[in-house]
TORBAMI-353414 format. One line per field, with one value per residue (C-alpha): x, y, z; residue number from 1. Coordinates in nm, 2 decimals, m for minus. Each point is the difference from the previous one (the first is absolute). Layout:
X = (X  ...)
Y = (Y  ...)
Z = (Z  ...)
i = (NUM  ...)
//
This chain:
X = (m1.06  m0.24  0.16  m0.04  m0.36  0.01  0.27  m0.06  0.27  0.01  0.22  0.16  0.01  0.20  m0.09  0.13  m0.14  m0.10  m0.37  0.05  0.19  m0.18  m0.38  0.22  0.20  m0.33  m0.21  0.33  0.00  m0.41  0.04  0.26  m0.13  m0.31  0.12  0.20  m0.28  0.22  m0.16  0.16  m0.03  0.22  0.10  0.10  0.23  m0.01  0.28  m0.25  0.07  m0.04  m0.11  m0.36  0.14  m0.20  m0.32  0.08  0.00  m0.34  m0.13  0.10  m0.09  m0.36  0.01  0.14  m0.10  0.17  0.04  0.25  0.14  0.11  0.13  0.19  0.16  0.25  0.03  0.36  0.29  0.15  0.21  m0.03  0.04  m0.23  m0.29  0.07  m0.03  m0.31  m0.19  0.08  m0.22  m0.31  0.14  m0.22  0.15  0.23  0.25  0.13  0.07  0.23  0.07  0.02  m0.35  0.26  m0.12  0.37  m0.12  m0.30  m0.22  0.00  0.34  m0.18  m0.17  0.34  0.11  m0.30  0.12  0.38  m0.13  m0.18  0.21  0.32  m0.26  0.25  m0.05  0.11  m0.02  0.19  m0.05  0.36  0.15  0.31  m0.05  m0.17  m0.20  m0.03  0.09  m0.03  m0.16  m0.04  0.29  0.34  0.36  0.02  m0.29  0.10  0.35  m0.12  m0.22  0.28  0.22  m0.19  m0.11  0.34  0.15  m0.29  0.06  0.36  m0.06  m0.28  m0.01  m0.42  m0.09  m0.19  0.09  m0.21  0.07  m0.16  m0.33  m0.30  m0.27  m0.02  m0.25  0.03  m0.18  m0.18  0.20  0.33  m0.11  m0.06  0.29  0.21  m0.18  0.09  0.37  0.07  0.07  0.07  m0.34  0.13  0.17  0.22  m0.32  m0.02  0.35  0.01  m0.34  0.20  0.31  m0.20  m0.16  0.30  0.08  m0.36  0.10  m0.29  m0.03  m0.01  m0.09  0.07  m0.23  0.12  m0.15  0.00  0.01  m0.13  0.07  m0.30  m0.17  m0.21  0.17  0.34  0.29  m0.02  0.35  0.27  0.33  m0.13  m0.12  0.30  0.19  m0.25  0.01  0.42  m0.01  m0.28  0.19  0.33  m0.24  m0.11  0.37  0.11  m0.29  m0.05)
Y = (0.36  0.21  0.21  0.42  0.14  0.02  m0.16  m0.30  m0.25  m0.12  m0.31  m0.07  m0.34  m0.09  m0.38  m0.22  m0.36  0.06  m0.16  m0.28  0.27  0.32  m0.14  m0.03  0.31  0.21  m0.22  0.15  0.30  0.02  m0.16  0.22  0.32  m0.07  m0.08  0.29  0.26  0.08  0.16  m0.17  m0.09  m0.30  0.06  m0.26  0.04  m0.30  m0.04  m0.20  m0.36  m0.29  m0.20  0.19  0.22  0.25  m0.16  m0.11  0.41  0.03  m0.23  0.14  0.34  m0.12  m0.19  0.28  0.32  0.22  0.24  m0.20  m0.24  0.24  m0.20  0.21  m0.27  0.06  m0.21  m0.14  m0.03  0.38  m0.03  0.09  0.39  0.04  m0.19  0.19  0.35  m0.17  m0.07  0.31  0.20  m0.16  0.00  0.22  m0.05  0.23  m0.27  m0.26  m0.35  m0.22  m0.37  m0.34  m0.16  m0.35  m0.03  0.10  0.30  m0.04  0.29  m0.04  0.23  0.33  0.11  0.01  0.19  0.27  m0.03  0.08  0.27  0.18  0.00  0.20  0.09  m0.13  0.04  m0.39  m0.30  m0.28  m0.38  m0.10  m0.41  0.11  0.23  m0.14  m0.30  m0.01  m0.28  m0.21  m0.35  m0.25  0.06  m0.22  0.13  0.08  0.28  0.11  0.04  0.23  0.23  0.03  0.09  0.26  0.16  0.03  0.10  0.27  0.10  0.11  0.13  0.18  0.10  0.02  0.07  m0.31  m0.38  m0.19  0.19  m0.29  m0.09  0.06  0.09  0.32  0.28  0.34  0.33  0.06  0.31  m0.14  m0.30  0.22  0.22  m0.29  m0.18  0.34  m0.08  m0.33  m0.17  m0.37  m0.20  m0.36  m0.14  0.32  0.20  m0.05  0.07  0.35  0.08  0.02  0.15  0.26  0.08  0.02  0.27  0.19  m0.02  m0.22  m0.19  m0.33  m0.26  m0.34  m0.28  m0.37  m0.26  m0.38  m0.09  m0.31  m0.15  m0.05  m0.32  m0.03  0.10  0.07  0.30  0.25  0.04  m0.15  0.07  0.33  0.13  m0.02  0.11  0.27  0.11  0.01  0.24  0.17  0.06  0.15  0.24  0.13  m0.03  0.26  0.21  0.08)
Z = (1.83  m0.13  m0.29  m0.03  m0.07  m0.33  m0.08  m0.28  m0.13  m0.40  0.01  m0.37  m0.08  m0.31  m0.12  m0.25  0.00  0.36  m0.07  0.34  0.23  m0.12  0.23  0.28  0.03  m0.05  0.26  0.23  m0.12  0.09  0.36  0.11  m0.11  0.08  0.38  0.02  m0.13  m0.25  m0.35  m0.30  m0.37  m0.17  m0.38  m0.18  m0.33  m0.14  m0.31  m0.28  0.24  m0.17  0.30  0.04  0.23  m0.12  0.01  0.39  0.05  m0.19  0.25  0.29  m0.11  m0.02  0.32  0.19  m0.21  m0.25  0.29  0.16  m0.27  m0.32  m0.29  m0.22  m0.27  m0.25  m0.34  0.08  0.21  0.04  0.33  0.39  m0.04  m0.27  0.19  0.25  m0.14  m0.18  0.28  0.19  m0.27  0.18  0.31  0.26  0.36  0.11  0.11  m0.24  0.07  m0.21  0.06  m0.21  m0.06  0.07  0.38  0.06  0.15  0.29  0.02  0.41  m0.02  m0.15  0.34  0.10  m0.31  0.05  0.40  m0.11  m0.23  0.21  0.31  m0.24  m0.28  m0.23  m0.38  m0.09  0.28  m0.18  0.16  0.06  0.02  0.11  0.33  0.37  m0.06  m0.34  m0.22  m0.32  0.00  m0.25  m0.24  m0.04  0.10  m0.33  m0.03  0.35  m0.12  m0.33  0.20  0.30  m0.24  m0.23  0.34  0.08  m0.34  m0.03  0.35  m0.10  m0.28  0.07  0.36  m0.01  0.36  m0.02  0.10  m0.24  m0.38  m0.21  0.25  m0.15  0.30  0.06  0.10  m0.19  0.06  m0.36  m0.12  0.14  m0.27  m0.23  m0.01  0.04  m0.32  m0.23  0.09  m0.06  m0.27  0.08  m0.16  0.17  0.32  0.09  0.02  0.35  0.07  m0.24  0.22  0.38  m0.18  m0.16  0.34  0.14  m0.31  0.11  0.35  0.11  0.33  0.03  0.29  m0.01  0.17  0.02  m0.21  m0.09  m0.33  m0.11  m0.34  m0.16  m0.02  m0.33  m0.32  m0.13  0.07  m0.25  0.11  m0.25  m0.16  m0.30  0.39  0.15  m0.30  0.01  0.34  0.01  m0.31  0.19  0.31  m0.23  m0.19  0.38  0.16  m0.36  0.08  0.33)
i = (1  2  3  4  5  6  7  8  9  10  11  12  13  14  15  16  17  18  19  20  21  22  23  24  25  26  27  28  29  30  31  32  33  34  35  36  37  38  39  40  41  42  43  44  45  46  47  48  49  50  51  52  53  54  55  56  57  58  59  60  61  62  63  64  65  66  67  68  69  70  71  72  73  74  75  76  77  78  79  80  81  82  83  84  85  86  87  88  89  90  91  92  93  94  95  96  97  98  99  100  101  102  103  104  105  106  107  108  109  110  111  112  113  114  115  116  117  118  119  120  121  122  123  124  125  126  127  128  129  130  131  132  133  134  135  136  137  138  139  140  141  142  143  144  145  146  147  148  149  150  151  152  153  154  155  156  157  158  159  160  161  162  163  164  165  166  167  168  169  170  171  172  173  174  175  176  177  178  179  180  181  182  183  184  185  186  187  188  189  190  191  192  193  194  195  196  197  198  199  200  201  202  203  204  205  206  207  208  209  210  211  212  213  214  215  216  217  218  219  220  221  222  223  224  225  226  227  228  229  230  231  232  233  234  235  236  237  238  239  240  241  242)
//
């Protein structure tokens, strides 16, 4: 599928010790884009990695040109929303991507997101686990158990208009981003939740499309308990506030 004339896609990849997954999601990223005719750039925010991370992104912006590979580094580890309103101040497409530089996410899904956007011209088109043939693969009962329940405890709470509040693959028209970004305030974990329940706020539209996540295969969870902690005080602050 051949995306909008004009249109152009800047995909925001946040990494942290990501050097052996981070060639992999970009050579993805590339093949799909580049088979759908799709214009795109891929910014990497890279949190000060000890691994050589960032030297990984150096390389593949020189093999594949600073046009298309944008490293934009910062000296430490800040958090999810902060790379994220980082490396939308380069960002020049007029559609956002976000998704986990992991391999948990597969590229092959945003033609669909562009296709979903396009037929409802919705502002936000979130990948969902939990709707159609979506699904999770990879992780024990016990991590299945965690994110069924803080889907379902957000859902209640919350009442977002969306089925997957704490995914992180979604599509975003630029300003929605944007205006979005000026109201949050979440910096870790709950930023992607506060993002769908402040566009529910704005009265934003959002489609779903059904994906497979895959835990990833190279590298460690960033997710442990000061997360979860984090995300539970996270989800009271929004449940007070909105």
């Amino acid at each position: 599928m051949a995306a909008r004339r004009g249109d152009k896609l800047s995909v925001l990849l946040p990494t942290y010790n990501e050097r052996d997954n981070l060639p992999l999601v970009v050579w993805l990223l590339l093949r799909t884009f580049r088979d759908s005719g799709i214009d795109f750039e891929i910014i990497v925010i890279d949190d000060g990695s000890p691994d050589g991370t960032q030297q990984v992104a150096e390389q593949l912006e020189r093999i594949y040109g600073p046009d298309k590979i944008l490293l934009r580094p910062r000296p430490e580890k800040l958090g999810l929303g902060t790379a994220y309103i980082h490396g939308m101040k380069h960002a020049t497409g007029n559609f956002i991507v976000i998704m986990d530089a992991d391999l948990s996410h597969h590229p092959k899904y945003i033609p669909e997101f562009l296709r979903k956007q396009k037929e409802g011209n919705f502002d936000i088109v979130s990948g969902t686990r939990y709707k159609g043939n979506g699904g999770v693969y990879g992780w024990d009962l016990k991590r299945k158990l965690i994110s069924r329940g803080a889907n379902f405890i957000t859902q209640v709470l919350l009442r977002p208009g969306a089925s997957d509040l704490t995914g992180s693959f979604r599509l975003y028209k630029k300003e929605v981003l944007e205006k979005l970004m000026e109201k949050c305030v979440s910096k870790g974990y709950v930023f992607q939740m506060e993002m769908i329940v402040r566009a529910r706020q704005l009265g934003y539209t959002i489609g779903e499309v059904p994906i497979s996540f895959v835990d990833r295969v190279y590298g460690e969870s960033k997710l442990g308990g000061n997360e979860i902690v984090s995300f539970l005080k996270g989800l009271l602050t929004l449940f007070a506030t909105t």
